[in-house]
N, C-alpha and C positions, 0 to 999 in steps of 0.2 A: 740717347737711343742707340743700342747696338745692332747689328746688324749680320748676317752671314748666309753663303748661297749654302740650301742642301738639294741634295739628289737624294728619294726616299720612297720608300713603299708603301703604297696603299694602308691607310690603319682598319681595324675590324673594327665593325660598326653596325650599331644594334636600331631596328625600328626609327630609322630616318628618312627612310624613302624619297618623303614627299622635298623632305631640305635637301638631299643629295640628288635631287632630280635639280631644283633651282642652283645646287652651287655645278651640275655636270652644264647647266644652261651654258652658265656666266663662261666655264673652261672651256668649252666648245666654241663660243664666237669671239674667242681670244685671238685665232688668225688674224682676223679681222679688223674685230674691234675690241675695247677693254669697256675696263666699267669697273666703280667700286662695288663692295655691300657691304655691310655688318651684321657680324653675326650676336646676337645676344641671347640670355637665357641665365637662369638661378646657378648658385653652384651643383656640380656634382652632372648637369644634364648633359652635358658632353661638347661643348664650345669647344674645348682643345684639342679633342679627337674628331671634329670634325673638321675644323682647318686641318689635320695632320692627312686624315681620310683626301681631302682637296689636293694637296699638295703632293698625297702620293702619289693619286689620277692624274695629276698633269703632266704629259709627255713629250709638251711640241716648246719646251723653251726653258728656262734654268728658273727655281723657286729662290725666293729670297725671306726669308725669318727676320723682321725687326722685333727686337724686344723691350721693353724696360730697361733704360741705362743709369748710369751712378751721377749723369752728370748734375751739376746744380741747377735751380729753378731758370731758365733764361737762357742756359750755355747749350743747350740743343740746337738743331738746323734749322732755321726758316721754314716758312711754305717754299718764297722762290726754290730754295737751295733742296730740300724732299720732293720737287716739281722734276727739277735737273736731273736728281738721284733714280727717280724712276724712269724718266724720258729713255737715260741713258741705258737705261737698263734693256727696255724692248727695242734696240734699234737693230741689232742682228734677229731677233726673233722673239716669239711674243714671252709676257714673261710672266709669273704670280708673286703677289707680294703678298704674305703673312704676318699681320702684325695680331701676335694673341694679350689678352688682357690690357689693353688698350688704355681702360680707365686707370692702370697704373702709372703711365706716365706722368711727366711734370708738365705743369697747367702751360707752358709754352710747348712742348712737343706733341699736346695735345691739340692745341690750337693749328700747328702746323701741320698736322696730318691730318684735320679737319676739312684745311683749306686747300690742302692739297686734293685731296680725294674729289672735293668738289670743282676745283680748275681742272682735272687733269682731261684732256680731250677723249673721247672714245678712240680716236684715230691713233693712237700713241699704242696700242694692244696690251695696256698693262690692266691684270686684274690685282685687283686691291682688295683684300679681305682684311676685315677687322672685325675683332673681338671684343664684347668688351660683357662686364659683370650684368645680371638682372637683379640684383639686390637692391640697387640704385635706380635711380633714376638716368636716363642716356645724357651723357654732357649736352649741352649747347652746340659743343664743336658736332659732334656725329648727328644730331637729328635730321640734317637735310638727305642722310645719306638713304636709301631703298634699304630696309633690315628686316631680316631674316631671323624669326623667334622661334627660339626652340620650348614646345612644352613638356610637360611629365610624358612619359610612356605612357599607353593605353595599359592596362590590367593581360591580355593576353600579349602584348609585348614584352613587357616585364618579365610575365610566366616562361617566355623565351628564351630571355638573358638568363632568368637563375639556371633554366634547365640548362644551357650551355655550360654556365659556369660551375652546376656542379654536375654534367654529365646525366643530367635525368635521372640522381639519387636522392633527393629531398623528397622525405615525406610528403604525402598529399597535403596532410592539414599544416605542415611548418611551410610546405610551400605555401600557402592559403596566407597564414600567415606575414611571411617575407614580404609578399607581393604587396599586401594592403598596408604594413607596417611604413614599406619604403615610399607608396604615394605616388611610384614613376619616378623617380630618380635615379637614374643605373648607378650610379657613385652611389648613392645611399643603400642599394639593395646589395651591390655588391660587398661595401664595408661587413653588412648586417652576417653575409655567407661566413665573411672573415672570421668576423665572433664567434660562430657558431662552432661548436666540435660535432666532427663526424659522426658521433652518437646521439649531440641536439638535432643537427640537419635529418640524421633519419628517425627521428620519431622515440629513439630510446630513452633518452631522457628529456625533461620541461625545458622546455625553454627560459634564458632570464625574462626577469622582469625586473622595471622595461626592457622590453627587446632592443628599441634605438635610445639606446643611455644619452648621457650627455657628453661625455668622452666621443663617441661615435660622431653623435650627428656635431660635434664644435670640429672632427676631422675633416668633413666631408665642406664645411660652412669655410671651412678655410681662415677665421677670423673676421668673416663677415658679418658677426654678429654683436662685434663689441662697437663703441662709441664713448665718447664724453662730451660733457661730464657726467657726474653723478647724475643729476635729476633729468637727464636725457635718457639715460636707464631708468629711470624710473618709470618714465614715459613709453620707453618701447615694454619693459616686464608687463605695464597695464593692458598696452594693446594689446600684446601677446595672451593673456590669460583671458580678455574678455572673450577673443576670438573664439576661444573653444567653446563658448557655451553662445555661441551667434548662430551658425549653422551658417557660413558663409564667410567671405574673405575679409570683411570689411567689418565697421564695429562706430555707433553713433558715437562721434567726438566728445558733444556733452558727457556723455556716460562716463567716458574717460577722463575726463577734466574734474567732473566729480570724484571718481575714485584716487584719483591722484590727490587733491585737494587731503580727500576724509585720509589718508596713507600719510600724509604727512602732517596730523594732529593725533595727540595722545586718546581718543575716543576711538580711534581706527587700530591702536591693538597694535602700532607701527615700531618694530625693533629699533629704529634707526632714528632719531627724533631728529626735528630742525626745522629749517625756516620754509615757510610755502616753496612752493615750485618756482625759479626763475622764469619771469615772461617768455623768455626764449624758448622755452622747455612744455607752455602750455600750447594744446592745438586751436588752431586758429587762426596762428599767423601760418603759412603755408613755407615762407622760409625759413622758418625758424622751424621744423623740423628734419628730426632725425634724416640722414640721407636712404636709413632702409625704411623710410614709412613717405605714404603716399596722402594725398588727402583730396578726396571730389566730394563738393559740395560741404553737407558736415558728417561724410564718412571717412574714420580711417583705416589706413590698410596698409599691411606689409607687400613691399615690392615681391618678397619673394616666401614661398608658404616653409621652407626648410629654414631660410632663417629667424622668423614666427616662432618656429618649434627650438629652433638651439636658444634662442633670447631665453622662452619659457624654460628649458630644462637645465640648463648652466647657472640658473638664478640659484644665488643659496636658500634653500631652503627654507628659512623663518621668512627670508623678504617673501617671496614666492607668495607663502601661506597669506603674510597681511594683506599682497594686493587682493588676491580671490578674496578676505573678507571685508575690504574694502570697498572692491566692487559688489559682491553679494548685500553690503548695507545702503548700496549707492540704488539698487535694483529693488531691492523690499521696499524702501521709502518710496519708488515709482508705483508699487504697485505689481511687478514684475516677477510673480512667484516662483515658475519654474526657474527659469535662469539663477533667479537668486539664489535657489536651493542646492542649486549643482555649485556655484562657488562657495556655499557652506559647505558642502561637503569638501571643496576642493583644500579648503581649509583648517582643515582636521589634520592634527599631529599624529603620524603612524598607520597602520595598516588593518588597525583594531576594529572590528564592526560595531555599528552606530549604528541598532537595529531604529531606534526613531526616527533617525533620520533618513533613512534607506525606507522605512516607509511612506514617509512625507513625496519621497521624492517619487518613490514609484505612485503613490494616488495620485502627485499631479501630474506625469508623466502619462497617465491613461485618462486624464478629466479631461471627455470634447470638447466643455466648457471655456478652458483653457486655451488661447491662442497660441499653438505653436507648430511651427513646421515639423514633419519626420524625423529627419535629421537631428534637430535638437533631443527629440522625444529620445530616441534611440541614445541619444548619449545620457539621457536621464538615467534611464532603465538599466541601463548597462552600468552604472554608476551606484545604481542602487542598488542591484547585484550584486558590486564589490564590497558592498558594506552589507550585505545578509549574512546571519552565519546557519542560518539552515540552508543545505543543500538540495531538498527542495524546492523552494522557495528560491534560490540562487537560481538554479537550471529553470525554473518558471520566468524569472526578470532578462535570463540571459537570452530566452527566445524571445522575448517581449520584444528586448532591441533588435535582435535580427528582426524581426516582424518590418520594426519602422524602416530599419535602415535599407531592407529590400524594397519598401514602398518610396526612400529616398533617391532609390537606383545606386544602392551601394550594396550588391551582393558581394564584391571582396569586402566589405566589413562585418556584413552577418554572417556568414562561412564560419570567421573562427569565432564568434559566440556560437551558435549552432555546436560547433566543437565542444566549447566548454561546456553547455548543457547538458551535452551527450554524458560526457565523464562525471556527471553527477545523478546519482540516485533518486530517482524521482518518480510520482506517480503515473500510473500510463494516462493519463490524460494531459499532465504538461509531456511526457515522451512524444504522446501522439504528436502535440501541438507542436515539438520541435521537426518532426518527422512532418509533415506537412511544411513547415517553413522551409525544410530543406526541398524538398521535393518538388516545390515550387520553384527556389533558384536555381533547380538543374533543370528542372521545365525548359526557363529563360537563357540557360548558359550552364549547360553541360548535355552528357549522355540522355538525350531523353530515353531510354530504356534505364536508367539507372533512377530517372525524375518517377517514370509509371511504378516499380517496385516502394519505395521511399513513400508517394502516396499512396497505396496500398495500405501498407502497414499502419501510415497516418488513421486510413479511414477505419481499422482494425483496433485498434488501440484507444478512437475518440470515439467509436459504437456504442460503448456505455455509459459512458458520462456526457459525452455533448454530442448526440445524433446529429443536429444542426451543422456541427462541423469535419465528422464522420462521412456525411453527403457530400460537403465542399471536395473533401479529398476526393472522392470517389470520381466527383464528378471531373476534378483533374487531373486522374491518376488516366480517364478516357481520354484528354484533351494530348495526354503523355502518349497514351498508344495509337490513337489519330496521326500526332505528328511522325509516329515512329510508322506508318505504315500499320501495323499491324491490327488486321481485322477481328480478327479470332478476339485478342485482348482487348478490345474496345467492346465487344458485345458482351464480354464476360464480367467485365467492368460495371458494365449497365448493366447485367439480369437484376431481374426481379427480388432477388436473394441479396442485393447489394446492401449496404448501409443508406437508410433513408430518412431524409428529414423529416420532423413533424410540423405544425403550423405554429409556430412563436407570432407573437405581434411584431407586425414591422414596425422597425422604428428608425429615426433618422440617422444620418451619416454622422462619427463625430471629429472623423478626420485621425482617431487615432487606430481605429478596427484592424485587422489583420489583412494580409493580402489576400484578393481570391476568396473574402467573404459575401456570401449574396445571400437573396432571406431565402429561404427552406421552399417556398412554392416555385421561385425560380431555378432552384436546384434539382426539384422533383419532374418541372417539365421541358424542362431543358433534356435530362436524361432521359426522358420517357422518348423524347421527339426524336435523339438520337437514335436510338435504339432502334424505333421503327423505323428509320431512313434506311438503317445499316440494313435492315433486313429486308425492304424494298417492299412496305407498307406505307404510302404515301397518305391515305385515308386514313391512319390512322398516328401517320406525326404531322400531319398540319395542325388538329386541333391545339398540343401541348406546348408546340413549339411558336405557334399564331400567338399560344398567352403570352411566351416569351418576349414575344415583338412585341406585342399588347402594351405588356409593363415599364417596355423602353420609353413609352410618349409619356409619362406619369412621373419616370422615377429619376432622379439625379444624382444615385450613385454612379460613380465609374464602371465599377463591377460589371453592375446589374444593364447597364446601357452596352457595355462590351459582350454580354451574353446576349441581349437584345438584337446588338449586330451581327453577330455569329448564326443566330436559328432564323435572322432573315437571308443571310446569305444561304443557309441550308434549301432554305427555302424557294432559293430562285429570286426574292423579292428584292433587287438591288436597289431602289427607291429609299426602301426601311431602314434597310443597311448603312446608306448614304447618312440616313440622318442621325439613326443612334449614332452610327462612327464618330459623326463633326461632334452631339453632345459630350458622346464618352470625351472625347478629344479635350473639348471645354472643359467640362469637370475635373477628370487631370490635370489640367493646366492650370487650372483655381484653388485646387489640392495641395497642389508642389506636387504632386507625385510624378517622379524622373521614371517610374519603371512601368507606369498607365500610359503614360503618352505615346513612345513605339508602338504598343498593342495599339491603340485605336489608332493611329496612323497605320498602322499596318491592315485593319478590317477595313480602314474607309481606300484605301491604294488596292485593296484585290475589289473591291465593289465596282469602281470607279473600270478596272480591266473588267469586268464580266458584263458590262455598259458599255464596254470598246473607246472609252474618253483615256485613250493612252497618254497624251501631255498632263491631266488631271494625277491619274497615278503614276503619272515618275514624278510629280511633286512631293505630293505626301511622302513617297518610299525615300526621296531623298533627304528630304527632313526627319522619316523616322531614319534610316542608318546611320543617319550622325545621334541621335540620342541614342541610340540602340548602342553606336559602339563608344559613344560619350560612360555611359553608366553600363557598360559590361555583360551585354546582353545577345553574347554573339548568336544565338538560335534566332531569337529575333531578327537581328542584322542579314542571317541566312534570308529569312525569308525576302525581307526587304530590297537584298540583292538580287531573288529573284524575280519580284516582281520589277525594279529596272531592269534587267533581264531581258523579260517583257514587251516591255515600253520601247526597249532600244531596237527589238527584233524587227522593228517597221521602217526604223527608220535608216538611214543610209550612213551610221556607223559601225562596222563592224567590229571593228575594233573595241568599242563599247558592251557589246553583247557579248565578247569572249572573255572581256575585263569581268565583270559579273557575273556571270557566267561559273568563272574558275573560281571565286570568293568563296560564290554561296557553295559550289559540290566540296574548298576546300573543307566548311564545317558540317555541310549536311554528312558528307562520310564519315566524319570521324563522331560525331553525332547522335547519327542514326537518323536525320531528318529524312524522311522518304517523300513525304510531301513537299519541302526545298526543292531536293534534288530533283524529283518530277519534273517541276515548272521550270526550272532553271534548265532540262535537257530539253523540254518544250520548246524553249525560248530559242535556244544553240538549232536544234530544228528547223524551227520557223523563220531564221534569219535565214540560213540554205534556201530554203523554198524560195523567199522574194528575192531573193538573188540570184534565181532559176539553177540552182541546184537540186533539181528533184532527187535525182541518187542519194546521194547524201543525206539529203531531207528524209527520204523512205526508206534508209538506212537507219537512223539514228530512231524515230518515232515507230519502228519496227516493234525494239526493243521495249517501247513504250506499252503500246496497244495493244501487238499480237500475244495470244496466248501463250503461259510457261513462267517459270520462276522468276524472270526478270522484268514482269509486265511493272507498270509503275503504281505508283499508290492509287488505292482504290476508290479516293476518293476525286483524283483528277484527272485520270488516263482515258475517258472519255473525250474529254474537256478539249482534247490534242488527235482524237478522230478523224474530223473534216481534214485539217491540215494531212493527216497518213494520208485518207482517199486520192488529196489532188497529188498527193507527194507519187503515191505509188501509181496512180492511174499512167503520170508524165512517164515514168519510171517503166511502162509495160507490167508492173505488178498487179495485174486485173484480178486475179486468183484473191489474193492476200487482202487486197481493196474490199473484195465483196466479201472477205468472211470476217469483218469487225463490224458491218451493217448491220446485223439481226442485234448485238448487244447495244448498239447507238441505238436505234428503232424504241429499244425497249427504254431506252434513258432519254429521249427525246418524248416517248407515252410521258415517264414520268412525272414529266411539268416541271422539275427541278430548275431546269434551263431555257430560260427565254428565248432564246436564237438557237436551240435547239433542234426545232421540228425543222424551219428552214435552211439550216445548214446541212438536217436529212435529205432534205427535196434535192440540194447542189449535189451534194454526194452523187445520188441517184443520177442526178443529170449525166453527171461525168461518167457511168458507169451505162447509161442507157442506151441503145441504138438510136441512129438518127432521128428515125419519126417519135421516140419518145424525149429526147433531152429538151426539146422546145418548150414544151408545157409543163417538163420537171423545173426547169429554170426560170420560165413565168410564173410557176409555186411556190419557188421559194424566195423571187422576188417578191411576191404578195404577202408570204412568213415575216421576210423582214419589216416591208411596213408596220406589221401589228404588232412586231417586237423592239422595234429601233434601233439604233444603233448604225453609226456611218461604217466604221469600219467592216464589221459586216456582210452587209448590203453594198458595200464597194467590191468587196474580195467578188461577189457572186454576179456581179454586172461584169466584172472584168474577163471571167470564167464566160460568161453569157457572150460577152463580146467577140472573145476569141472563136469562140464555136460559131458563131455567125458569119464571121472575116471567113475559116475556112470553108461553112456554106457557101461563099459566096453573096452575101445579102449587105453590101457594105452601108448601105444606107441605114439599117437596123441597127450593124455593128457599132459604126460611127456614136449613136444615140447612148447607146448602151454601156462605151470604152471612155465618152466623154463625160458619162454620170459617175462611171465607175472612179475619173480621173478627182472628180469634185470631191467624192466620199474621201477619196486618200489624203485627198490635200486636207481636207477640213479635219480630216482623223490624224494629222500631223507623219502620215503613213510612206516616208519618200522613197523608199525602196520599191512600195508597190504602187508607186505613182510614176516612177520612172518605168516597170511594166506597160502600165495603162499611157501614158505617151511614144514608148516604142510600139506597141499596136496600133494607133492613132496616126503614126508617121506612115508603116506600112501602107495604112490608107490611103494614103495623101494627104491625113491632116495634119494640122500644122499646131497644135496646141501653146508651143511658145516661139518667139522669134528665131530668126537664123543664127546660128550659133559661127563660132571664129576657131580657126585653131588645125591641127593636123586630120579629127575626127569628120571635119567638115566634107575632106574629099570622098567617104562613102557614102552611097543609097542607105537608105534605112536599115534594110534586111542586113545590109553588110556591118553594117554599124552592130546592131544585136549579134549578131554572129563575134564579130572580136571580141564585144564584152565578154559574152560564153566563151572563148576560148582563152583571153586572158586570164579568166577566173580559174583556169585549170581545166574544162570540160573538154572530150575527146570528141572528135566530130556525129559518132554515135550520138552521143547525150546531145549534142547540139540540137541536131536530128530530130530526136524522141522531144525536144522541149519546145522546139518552133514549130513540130507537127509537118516538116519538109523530108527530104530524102537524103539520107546521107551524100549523095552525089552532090544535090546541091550545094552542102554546105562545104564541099570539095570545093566545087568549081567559085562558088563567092570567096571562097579564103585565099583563094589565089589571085581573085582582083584585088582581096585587102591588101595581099603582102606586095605587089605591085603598085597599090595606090600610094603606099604609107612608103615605099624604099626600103621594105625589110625581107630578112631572109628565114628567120626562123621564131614560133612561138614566144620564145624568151623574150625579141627583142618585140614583139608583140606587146604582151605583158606589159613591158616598160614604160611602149608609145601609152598604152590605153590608162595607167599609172597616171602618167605624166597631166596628160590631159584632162582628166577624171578631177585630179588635185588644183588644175589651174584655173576651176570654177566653173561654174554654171552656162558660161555662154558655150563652152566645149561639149557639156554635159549633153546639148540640146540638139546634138548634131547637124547633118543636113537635109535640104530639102529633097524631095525625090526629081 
């Protein structure tokens, strides 16, 4: 093992965030204290750029590099003596040690920097980073140590890196391409740029094919893919090849053992004759395999998915072919037709179309009958594509597999089918089909204004030949101008003059149908029930849109249960909502379908907010934005982040609400998401308010509600009304307060929204002279009873309360502040629950025990007062928000800064910081 100290710069470093947050940890409490990690991951994902990144970052002591040395097995240093080595190292100052590629050492240097890492004290300040292969399996020596796994890039990180690396000149579709080619690999994506010539990269001429050769990806694999002997390659070439037609990592042993078997008898068509497989070599025994293959239970699987692919593509060619017909013969005698079908094709010498067999493959690729996942389906189809030589029929099979592979949640891999269908001549009704399939995936992850034209054209082009899916677009091409805000386009969408389904027999789901198909009477009143919402006909879209709801308790399509949830949300009926959501959600999930599950986690997370059950919906949205950005679905993932948004706006992170916040506006703008962006400025809003920022609060929802080009989408800037009222009321905006009531009035008629009418009544209270706010506020306490919801019915107790405290009436107040306190807490609501206990104190009451700490030495009032002015507020807005006199809140700030030993604001800030952070017993202040 060699060694040597460097001094070096920071390396650039692409979509690691969440790992250079854990290695910025480890550097940070390096004063301190040390600690090892290991870092692991496949070739090509960045392990050496990321220790180098580490090494650049660190400032406060000298870096040390071990690497792989020449010495013989044994001749390296101890644990003691690498114990010594580091000790000595941090005793002037703290120090980093980088050791990259770790599993290359020899099996004693290995063991001693095993043992070291794990003796080596905290107290000694050395961090220890180690590197080592995911190809493999972790030595023995590293498994005790904390490790830090790196995986592929997300699809829009990726999209990042090429844009960098080639300056944002790659073609749209070669970009499309690149990104789904490489899998998240930055070494593989960027090898792929390499290949390319400036004329491939921007679109002027085809691309090779294959795009990642075998030269490429055996560059990037590093040698990580070879082994001996022979029939241990035989055994990775079988996993390797089953894999592709598994739809998943992993591949049934038996299968394997089979094909290997039949691969080495002359009936299996096998180039290379000879004796069975050596024991060693069959799976089963778990040590007697390969060190790139894994094995749980009786599945097995490549540690890493790029060396999978160099095994498959470096194989010569004839072996290659026998294993696919080995296994294709291992899988017919199961019983196992599609699969089987796909490794006869894989089997076939040349590039010549097999019109038979390119039909076999696509009727089983579309037969319900047929068990198989999306994924596979999609690679059927697209398989059978390449062996069509009509280019109709080609461009028909190539959207077939887009169709699956977007319902698998693989919109980078129907992109560039969708491409090739394009480039091929075909009838407008496969056009149409293609133009819907796209139009859908930018629905989910892209411009939705580029999603609404794209379905347009869909529903134009499928008018003639299949009305039924003519109407779907149509009806998508609305759900495109919905999200985009635009109103105008969503009513024009729906006229009467639109494309409209006829009544086909329903018939069952067969698991391989197109996305975003639903039967024709759900299509027709679904649109019909929009339409008259949009145009503020409520009489006349309950009845079409009620079918809608209707058909969700009946039906157990996805689809058809997601539209169910959607026209009862229209509807106000969050109940309906609640329940198609969880079914859509189940069905999807019994589906496989990766790109249904966000949607219904996303309609059952806004249900769940319009019911004010805020911990309910940060669940769902946080289980849908990991699927949502798992499978590439960043519009989706907008939305998601704004409903935690939402969720976090009550509660007492702020931090949380601006983290989300910035997510969802970074894609809603680029977008075009209007509805995102809405909710998510809502959210940024409504955290101000419980954090008694009314300024800002009636600043920001200004923009939202008042009248003028930048009011927010039409379908939720009501929705964020009550909150302007009490924003602007605190704010002295009484003018601007009262002139968005007449349009709330009229949308609280409408019945749409449950807590509607009584969040009218609160409004009014706040806006009303004394002798009438009493019995606006007793109205709209009585609203909420019939409507439910804690959240609420807390906001408007607390609102009640306060008005009564400055009546004078503490005994009411008290009743009112302390129901108000229950609704928050049980609404998980602690921003506006620490409100409703600072009123409570004011009182004299005491809602939780004596609290400890620097904040203890103020009265109540003075206590509220710092927080406001910590947060930034100038005595004004103090003023306006306590309902005191600016004098007052003079004369209390000068007992604060007295009480606490301070002399200015800033150090304000700091104490109230300080204490806020050091928990709950501070939080609680004092007694009066």
């Amino acid at each position: 093992m060699t060694g040597e100290t460097t001094v070096s710069t920071a390396a650039r470093i692409h979509g690691r965030s969440a790992q250079r947050r854990v290695l910025r940890a480890l550097l940070d409490q390096l004063p301190t204290r040390g600690g090892p990690l290991l870092v692991t991951g496949e070739p090509g994902l960045g392990r050496t750029v990321l220790l180098s990144w580490a090494a650049g970052s660190f400032r406060t002591g000298p870096v040390f590099r071990l690497a792989p040395g020449r010495e013989p097995d044994g001749a390296g240093p101890t644990a003691g003596e690498l114990l010594a080595v580091l000790r000595a190292a941090a005793r002037r100052a703290p120090a980093l040690v980088c050791v990259d590629d770790a599993h290359l050492l020899d099996t004693s240097a290995r063991a001693a920097l095993g043992h070291a890492a794990e003796r080596l004290p905290a107290a000694d300040r050395v961090g220890l980073l180690v590197s080592v292969a995911g190809h493999r399996a972790v030595d023995p020596d590293f498994v005790p140590l904390p490790t830090l796994r790196l995986d592929p890039l997300t699809p829009p990180r990726a999209a990042a890196l090429l844009d960098d690396a080639t300056d944002g000149g790659a073609d749209p579709a070669v970009r499309e391409r690149l990104v789904a080619e490489a899998e998240g690999n930055p070494a593989l994506l960027l090898a792929l740029v390499r290949r390319l010539s400036p004329a491939e990269l921007r679109g002027r001429l085809p691309l090779p094919a294959p795009l990642a050769d075998a030269a490429t990806l055996a560059a990037v694999a590093g040698g990580a893919h070879t082994c001996r002997p022979a029939a241990a390659g035989d055994l990775l070439l079988t996993v390797a090849a089953a894999v592709r037609a598994s739809d998943g990592p992993d591949i049934d042993a038996g299968l394997v053992l089979d094909a290997v078997r039949r691969l080495r008898t002359p009936s299996a068509g096998a180039e290379r004759p000879g004796p069975p497989p050596e024991p060693a070599a069959v799976p089963g025994r778990r040590e007697a395999l390969p060190e790139q293959l894994a094995q749980g239970g009786d599945r097995l699987r490549f540690h890493s998915a790029l060396v999978r692919r160099t095994v498959h593509a470096t194989a010569a060619p004839e072996r290659r072919r026998a294993v696919h017909r080995a296994l294709a013969e291992a899988l017919e005698n199961g019983g196992r037709r599609l699969p089987g079908l796909l490794h006869r094709s894989w089997s076939l010498t040349g590039p010549a179309p097999a019109q038979s067999l390119a039909d076999r493959l696509a009727s089983a690729a579309g037969d319900g009958a047929v068990p198989a996942p999306y994924g596979l389906r999609a690679t059927a189809y697209a398989r059978a594509a390449d062996l069509t030589a009509d280019g109709a029929t080609r461009a028909e099979r190539y959207t077939a597999a887009a169709e699956q592979y977007l319902l698998a949640g693989r919109p980078d891999r129907a992109r560039p089918l969708l491409a090739a269908a394009r480039a091929r001549a075909a009838p407008a009704a496969v056009r149409g089909r293609a133009e819907l399939v796209r139009g859908l995936t930018e629905l989910r992850d892209g411009p939705v204004g580029d999603a609404h034209q794209s379905l347009l054209l869909a529903a134009s082009l499928l008018a003639g030949d299949a009305p039924a899916d003519a109407a779907t677009a149509a009806l998508a091409a609305a759900d495109a101008a919905w999200a985009a805000g635009d109103l105008e386009g969503c009513l024009a969408t729906l006229a009467p003059g639109s494309p409209r389904a006829g009544e086909p027999a329903a018939r069952p789901h067969t698991g391989a149908e197109p996305p975003g198909k639903h039967p024709a009477t759900v299509v027709r009143d679904h649109g019909a029930g929009m339409r008259a919402l949009l145009q503020g006909r409520l009489d006349r879209a309950a009845a079409p849109l009620g079918q809608v709801v209707e058909r969700g308790r009946t039906d157990h399509r996805p689809e058809a249960l997601l539209r169910s949830a959607a026209a009862a949300l229209l509807l106000g009926n969050v109940d309906a909502a609640r329940r198609a959501g969880a079914r859509a959600l189940a069905a999807a999930r019994q589906l496989g379908s990766e790109t249904l599950v966000p949607q219904a986690l996303e309609y059952l997370a806004y249900a769940e907010l319009r019911a004010g059950r805020h911990p309910q919906a940060r669940a769902h949205a946080e289980e849908g934005l990991r699927v949502a950005l798992r499978t590439g679905q960043r519009n989706t993932a907008a939305h998601h982040r704004a409903v935690l948004a939402l969720a976090a706006s009550i509660e007492e992170d702020p931090d949380s609400v601006a983290r989300h916040v910035t997510a969802a506006l970074s894609t809603a703008r680029r977008h075009g998401l209007a509805q995102a962006a809405t909710l998510a400025q809502w959210a940024e809003a409504r955290a101000d308010l419980g954090r008694g920022r009314p300024f800002d609060a009636a600043d920001r929802l200004g923009l939202l509600v008042l009248p003028g080009p930048g009011r927010g989408h039409f379908a939720v800037w009501r929705l964020a009304v009550p909150c302007f009222v009490e924003a602007a009321v605190l704010a002295g905006r009484h003018e601007d307060a009262a002139g968005v009531l007449t349009d709330f009035a009229d949308w609280a008629a409408f019945g749409a929204d449950r807590q509607a009418a009584a969040q009218l009544a609160r409004c009014r209270a706040l806006l009303a002279p004394p002798e009438g706010a009493d019995g606006l506020y007793r109205r709209a306490l009585d609203r909420h009873d019939e409507a439910g919801g804690d959240f609420e019915r807390a906001r408007t107790a607390l609102l009640y309360g306060k008005w009564l405290r400055r009546r004078r009436r503490p005994r009411e107040a008290r009743d009112r502040l302390g129901t108000a306190l229950a609704g928050f807490e049980r609404s998980g609501a602690g921003v506006w629950a620490a409100q409703a206990r600072d009123e409570l104190r004011a009182l004299g009451a005491a809602p939780h025990g004596r609290g400890s700490g620097a904040l203890t030495r103020l009265t109540p009032q003075q206590l509220r007062i710092a927080r406001h002015v910590a947060e930034g507020a100038t005595n004004r807005e103090v003023a306006l928000t306590l309902a005191v006199s600016t004098r007052t809140v003079d004369y209390h700030l000068r007992r604060v800064f007295a009480a606490l030993g301070i002399r200015s604001r800033l150090e304000l800030a700091r104490v109230v910081g300080q204490a806020e952070r050091a928990g709950p017993a501070e939080k609680t202040g004092a007694q009066p």
